[in-house]
Wavefront OBJ file of the C-alpha trace (Angstrom):
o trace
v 0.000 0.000 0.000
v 1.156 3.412 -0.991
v 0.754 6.380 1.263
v 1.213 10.096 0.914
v 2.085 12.122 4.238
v 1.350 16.016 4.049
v 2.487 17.832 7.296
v 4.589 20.963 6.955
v 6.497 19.921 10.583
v 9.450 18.413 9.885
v 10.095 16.602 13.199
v 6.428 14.965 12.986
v 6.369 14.671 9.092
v 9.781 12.417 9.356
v 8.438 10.507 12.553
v 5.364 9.595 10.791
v 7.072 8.508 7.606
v 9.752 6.516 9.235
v 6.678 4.707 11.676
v 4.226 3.809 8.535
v 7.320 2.906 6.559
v 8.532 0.232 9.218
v 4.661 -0.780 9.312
v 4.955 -1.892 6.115
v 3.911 0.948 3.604
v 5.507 2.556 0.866
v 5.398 6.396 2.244
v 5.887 9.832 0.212
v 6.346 12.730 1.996
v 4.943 16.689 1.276
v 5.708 19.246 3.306
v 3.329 21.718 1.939
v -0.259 22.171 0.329
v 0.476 22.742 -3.195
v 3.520 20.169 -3.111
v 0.510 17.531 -1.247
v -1.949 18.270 -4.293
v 0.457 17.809 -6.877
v 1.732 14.594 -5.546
v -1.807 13.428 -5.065
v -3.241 14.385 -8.169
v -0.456 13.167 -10.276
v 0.367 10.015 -7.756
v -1.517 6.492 -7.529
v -2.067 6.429 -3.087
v -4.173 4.520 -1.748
v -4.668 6.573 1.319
v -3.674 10.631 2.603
v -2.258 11.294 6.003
v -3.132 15.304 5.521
v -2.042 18.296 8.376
v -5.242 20.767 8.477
v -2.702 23.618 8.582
v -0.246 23.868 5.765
v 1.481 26.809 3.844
v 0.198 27.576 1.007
v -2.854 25.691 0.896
v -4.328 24.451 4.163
v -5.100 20.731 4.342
v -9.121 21.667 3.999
v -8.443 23.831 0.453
v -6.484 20.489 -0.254
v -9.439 18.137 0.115
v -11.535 20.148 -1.569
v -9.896 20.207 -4.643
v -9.201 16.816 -4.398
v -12.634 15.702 -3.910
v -13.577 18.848 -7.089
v -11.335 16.767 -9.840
v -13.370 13.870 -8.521
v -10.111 12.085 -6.527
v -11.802 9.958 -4.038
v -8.256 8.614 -2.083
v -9.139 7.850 1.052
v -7.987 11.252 3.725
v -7.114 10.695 7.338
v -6.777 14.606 8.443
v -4.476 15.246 11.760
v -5.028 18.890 12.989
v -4.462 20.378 16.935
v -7.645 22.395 16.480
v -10.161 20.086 18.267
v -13.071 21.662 18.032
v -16.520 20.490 16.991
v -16.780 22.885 14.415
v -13.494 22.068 12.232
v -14.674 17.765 12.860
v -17.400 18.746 10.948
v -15.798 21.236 8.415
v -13.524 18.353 7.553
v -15.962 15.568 7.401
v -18.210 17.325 4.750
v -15.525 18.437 2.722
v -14.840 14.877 2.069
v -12.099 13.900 4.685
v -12.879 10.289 5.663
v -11.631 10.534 9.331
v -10.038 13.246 11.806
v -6.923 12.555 14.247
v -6.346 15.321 16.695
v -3.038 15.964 17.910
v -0.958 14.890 19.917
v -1.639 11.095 18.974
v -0.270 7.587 20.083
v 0.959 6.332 16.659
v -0.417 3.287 17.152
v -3.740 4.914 17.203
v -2.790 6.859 13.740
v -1.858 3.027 12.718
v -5.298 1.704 13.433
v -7.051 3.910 11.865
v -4.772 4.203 8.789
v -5.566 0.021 8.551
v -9.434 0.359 9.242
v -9.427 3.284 6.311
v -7.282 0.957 3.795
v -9.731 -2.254 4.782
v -12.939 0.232 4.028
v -11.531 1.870 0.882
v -10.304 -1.522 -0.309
v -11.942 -3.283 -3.614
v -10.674 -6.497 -5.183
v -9.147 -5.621 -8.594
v -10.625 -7.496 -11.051
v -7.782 -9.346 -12.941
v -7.051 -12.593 -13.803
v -4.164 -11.911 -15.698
v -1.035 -9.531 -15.715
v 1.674 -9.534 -18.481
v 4.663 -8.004 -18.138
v 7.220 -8.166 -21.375
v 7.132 -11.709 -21.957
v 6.002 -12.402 -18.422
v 2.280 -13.661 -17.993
v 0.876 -14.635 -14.685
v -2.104 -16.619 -14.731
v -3.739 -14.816 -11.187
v -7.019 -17.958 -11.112
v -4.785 -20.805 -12.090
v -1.493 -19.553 -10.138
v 0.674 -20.089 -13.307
v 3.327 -18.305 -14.610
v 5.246 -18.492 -17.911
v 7.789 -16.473 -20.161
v 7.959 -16.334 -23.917
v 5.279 -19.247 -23.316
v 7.554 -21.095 -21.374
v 5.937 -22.306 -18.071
v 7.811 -22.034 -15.223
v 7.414 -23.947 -11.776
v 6.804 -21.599 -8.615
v 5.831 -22.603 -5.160
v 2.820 -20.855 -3.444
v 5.288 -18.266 -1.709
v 7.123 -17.420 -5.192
v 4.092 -16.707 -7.166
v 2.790 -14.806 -4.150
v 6.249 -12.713 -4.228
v 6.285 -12.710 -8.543
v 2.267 -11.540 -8.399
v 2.896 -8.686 -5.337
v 5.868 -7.472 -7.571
v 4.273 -7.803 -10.966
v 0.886 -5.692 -9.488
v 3.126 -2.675 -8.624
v 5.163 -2.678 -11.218
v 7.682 -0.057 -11.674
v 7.560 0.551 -7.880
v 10.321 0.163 -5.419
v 9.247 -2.145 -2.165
v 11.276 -2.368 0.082
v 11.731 -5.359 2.430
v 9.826 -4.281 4.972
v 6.414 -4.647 2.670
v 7.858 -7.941 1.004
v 7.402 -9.371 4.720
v 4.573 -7.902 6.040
v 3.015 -8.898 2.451
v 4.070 -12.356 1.599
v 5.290 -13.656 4.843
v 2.963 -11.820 7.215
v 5.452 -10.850 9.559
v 7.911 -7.600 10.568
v 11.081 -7.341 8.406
v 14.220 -8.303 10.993
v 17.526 -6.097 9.201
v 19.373 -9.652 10.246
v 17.568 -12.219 8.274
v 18.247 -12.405 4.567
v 14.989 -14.038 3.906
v 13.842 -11.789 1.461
v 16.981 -11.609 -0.727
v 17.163 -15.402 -0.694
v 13.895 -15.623 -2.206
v 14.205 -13.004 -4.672
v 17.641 -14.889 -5.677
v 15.302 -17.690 -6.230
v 13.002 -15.862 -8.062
v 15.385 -14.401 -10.216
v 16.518 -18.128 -11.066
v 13.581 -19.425 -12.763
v 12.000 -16.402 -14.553
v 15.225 -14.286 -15.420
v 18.597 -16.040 -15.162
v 17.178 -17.943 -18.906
v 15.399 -15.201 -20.223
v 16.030 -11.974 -21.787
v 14.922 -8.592 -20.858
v 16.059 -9.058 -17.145
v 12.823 -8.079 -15.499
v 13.546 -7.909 -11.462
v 16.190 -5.333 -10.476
v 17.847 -4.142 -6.658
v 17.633 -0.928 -5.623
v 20.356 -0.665 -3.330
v 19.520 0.287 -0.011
v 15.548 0.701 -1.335
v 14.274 -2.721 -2.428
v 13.476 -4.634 -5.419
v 11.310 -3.324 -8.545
v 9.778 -5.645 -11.510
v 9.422 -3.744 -14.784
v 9.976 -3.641 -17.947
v 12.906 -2.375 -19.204
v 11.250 -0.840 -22.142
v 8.395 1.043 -19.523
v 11.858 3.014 -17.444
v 13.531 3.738 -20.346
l 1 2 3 4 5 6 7 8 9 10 11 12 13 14 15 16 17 18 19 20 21 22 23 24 25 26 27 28 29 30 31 32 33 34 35 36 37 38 39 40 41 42 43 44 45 46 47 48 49 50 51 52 53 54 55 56 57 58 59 60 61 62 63 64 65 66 67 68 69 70 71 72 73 74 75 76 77 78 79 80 81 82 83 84 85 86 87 88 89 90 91 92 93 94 95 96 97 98 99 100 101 102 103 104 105 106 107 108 109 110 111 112 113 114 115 116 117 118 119 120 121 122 123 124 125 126 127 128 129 130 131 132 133 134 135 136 137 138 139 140 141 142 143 144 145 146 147 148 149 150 151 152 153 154 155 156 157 158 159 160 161 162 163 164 165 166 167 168 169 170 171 172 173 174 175 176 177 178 179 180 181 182 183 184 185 186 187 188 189 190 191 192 193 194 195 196 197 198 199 200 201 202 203 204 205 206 207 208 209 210 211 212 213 214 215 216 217 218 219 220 221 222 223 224 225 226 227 228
């Protein structure tokens, strides 16, 4: 899951970036209004953790416009202004739910979860192609250049998580939480063994290479073609 984090303080922005990152999410971080929008508009998030007040634009011009060009990604506004009043002001504008500060993080975390399990819709594919690469998503099959290619159930799981964001960076961290169902530990190398694996049946034989390392980021599947 992808997540955008708009708070113009940089102590809180980077605390709350680091804390959903090592939950498991892939976090971008704004540190204004019109930089939040932009990112928003032009990004593919699957949820907004959005400051009320911003430079620039304030997080409830941000919603608006948001909600005006018809975006409908999910907002979780945090704000110190407790009031009634502004609950209200940012419930009709289209915010989904309201966080008032100072919060326990785990509370932001449980609420970030309940509005990704709400917003959340089964995508309706049974089949992704990437290059040469086809993955079968009802049968659990995967081939290239028509060649199939033996996976166990945690492989496929790991080839279809990579193949459904592709072009995206994930780092570990998500890998675990998303194909193992546990927290990433920085001393096991359980991750890079499998992706070593991977690698061995759908790219050592094959040509383009499709799975790449980011160093110090994660792994991305794409297309050569697609970056260049």
């Amino acid at each position: 899951m992808k997540l955008l984090v708009v708070e113009d303080e940089a102590k809180t922005g980077e605390y709350l970036q680091q804390g959903l990152t090592e939950a498991g999410f892939v976090v971008d971080l704004a540190r204004n209004g019109v930089d939040g929008l932009h990112l928003a508009t032009m990004g593919d998030y699957d949820l907004l953790v959005l400051d009320v007040m911003l430079p620039d634009l304030d997080g409830w011009q941000v919603v608006q416009s948001l909600r005006a060009a018809a975006c409908a990604v999910p907002v979780l506004f945090l704000t110190a202004r407790d009031s009634v009043g502004d609950r209200v002001k940012g419930l009709e504008l289209g915010a989904d739910d309201y966080l008032v500060k100072p919060f326990a993080f785990a509370e932001l975390l449980a609420r970030v979860r309940t509005l990704l399990r709400r917003g959340s819709t089964p995508v309706a594919l049974d089949r992704i192609q990437i290059a040469d690469l086809v993955l079968d998503l009802a049968r659990r099959r995967a081939s290239r250049s028509g060649q199939r290619i033996a996976l166990t159930s945690k492989e496929f799981a790991l080839l279809e998580l990579l193949a459904r964001r592709r072009g995206e960076v994930l780092p570990r961290s998500l890998i675990a939480s998303q194909v193992w169902d546990m927290n990433f530990d920085s001393d096991t190398n359980v991750i890079d063994v499998a992706i070593r694996r991977l690698r061995a049946k759908i790219d050592d034989d094959f040509t383009p290479k499709l799975i790449q390392t980011v160093r110090g980021m994660g792994y991305v599947l794409e297309d050569p073609e697609d970056a260049a």
